[in-house]
C-alpha positions in Angstrom: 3.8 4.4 23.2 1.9 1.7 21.5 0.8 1.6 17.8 -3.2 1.6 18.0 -4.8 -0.5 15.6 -8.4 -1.2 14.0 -9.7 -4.1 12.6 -12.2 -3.5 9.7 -13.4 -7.3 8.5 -17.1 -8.7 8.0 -15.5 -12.1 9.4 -15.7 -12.3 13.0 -13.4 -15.1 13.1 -11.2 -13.1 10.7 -11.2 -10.3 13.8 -10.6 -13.1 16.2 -7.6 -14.0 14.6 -5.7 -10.3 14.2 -6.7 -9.3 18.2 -5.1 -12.6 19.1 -2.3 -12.6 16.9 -1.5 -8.5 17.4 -2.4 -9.2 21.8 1.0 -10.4 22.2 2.9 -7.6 20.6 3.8 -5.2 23.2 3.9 -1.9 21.2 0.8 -3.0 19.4 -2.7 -2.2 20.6 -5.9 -3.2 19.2 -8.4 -0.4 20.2 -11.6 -1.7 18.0 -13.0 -3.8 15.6 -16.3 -3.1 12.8 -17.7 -6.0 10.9 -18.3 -3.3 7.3 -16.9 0.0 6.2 -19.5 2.2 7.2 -18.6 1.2 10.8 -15.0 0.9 10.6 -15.4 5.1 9.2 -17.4 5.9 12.3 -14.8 4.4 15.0 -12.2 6.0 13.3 -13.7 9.2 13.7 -14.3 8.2 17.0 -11.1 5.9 18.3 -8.2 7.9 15.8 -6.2 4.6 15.8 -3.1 4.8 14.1 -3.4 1.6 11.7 -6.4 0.6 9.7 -6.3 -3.3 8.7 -9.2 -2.8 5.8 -10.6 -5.9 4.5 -11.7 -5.6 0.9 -15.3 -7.2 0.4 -17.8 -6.2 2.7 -21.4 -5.6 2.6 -22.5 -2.0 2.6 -19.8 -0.2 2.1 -17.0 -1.7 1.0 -13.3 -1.5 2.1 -11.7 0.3 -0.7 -14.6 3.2 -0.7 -14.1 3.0 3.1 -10.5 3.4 2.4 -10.8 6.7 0.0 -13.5 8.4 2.9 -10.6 8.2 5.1 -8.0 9.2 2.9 -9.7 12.2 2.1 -9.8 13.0 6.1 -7.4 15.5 7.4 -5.3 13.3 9.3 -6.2 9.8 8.0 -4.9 6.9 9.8 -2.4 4.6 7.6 -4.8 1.7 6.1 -3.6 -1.8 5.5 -6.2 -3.7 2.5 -5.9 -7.1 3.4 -7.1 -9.0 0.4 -6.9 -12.5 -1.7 -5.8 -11.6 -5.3 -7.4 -14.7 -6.5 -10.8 -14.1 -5.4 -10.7 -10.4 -6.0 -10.8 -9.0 -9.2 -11.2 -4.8 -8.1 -7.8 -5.1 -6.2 -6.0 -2.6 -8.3 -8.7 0.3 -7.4 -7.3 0.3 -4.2 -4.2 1.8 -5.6 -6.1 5.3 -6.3 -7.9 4.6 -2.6 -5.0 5.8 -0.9 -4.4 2.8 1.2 -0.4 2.5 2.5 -0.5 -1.4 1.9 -1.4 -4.3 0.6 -1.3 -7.8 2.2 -2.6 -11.4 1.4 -4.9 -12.9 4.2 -2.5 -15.9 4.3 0.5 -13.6 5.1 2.3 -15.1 7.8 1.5 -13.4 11.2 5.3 -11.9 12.0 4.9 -10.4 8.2 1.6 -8.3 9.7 3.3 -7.3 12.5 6.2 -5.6 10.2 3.5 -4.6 7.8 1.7 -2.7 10.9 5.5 -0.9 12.0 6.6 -0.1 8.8 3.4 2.3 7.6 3.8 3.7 11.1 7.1 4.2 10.3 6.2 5.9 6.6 7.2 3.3 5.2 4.5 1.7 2.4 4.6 -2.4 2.9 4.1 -3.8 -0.8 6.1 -7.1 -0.8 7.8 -7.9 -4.5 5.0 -10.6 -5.1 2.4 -8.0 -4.5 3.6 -5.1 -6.5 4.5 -7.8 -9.3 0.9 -9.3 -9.2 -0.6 -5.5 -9.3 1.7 -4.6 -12.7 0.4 -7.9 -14.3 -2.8 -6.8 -13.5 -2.8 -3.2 -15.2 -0.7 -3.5 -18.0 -1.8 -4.6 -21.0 -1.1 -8.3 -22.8 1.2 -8.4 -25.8 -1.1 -7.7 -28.5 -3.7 -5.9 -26.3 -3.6 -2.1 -27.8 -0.6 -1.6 -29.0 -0.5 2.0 -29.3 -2.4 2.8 -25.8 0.9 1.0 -24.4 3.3 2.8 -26.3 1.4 5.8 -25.2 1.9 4.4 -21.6 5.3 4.0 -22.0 5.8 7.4 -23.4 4.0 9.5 -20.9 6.2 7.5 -18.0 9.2 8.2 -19.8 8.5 11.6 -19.8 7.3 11.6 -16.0 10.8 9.9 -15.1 12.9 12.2 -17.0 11.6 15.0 -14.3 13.7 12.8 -12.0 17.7 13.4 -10.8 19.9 10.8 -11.3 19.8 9.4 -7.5 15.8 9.5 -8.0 15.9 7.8 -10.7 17.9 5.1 -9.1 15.4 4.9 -5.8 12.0 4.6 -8.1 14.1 1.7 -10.1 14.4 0.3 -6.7 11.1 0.8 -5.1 10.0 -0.8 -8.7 11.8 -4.0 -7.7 10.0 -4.2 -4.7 12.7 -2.8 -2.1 11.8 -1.4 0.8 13.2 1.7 2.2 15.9 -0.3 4.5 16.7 -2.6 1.2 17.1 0.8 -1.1 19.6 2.0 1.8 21.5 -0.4 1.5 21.7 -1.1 -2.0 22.6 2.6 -2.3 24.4 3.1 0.4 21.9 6.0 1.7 20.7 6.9 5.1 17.1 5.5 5.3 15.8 8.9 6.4 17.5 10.3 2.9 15.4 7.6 1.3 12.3 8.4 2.5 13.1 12.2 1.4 13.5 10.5 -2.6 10.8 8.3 -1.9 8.6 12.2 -0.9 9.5 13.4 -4.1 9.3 10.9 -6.1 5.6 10.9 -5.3 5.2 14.6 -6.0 7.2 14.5 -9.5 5.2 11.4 -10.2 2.0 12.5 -8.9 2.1 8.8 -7.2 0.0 8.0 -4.4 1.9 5.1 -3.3 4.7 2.9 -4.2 2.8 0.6 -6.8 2.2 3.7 -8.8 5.7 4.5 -8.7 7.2 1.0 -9.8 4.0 0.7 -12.8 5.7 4.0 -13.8 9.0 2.4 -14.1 7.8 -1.0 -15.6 6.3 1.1 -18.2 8.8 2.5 -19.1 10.9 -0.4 -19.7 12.8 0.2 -17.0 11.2 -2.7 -14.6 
């Protein structure tokens, strides 16, 4: 059965791009596209697809708004926010959007394609440089409030202290970026047993997603 996908982007050529890029992957299937967010909401309702790849800026209704309408569904589809850290400055809201990943527009096509599998798969794609970039991005400078980051780094300490010892050891790995085949390894785990750690780790967290998880550990010190 092929993975259905929609393509939510205010840049037809953008669009273009995906359907012809995704059109030669066999278990891939692009069932729509919408050129804002309000649209991209309405042929979800109305296609289901499986995958949303969510563009960012739009007009209307943006893609990270778009992205928490459908979160809040009762079967949301899994969203992808493609977006271009350097021209975007709301990036980190997306976090709290409920989106399952992040990805540059210039990542390499065969990158999308595993981006696409993996959140079918439950499996969140945030690459190393994109978690990395995110961190930088919500934690304070040296300097900047010194005792709202030591109150940071207490209140994650006392989040990760809920954890076992092998939970522990999968958030300090999901904090380095890894991804669910990379903590199996690394651990020598089954990855369906690391998907079960990565479950609780977002209810003992209260995570939404995997960035939340490794800014817990980086502020800690653990990262």
């Amino acid at each position: 059965m092929s993975t259905t996908v929609l393509l939510v982007d205010d840049d037809p050529l953008v669009r273009s791009a995906l359907t012809l890029m995704l059109g030669g992957e066999p278990d891939i299937e692009v069932v729509g596209e919408a050129g804002d967010g309000h649209e991209g909401v309405r042929l979800v309702a109305e296609l289901r697809p499986d995958v949303v790849l969510m563009d960012i800026r739009m007009p209307g209704l943006d893609g990270l708004e778009a992205t928490r309408e459908l979160h809040r569904q009762a079967e949301p589809p899994r969203v992808i926010v493609l977006t271009t850290f350097d021209a975007d400055d709301h990036v980190v809201e997306a976090l709290g959007s409920g989106a399952d990943g992040f990805l540059l527009k210039d990542t390499p096509p065969p990158q999308i394609v595993d981006a696409i599998r993996k959140v079918v798969d439950d499996e969140p794609m945030l690459s190393p440089s994109v978690t990395r970039t995110l961190i930088r991005r919500l934690r304070p400078e040296p300097g900047d409030g010194t005792s709202a980051a030591a109150a940071r780094a207490a209140a994650a300490a006392t989040r990760l202290a809920r954890l076992t010892d092998r939970e522990r050891e999968v958030a300090l790995a999901v904090g380095s970026g890894l991804s669910n085949a990379e903590i199996a390894r690394e651990l020598h785990l089954s990855v369906p047993t690391v998907k079960a750690h990565v479950s609780r780790l977002f209810d003992k967290l209260g995570a939404t997603n995997r960035v939340q998880i490794a800014i817990c550990v980086h502020d800690a010190g653990l990262g």
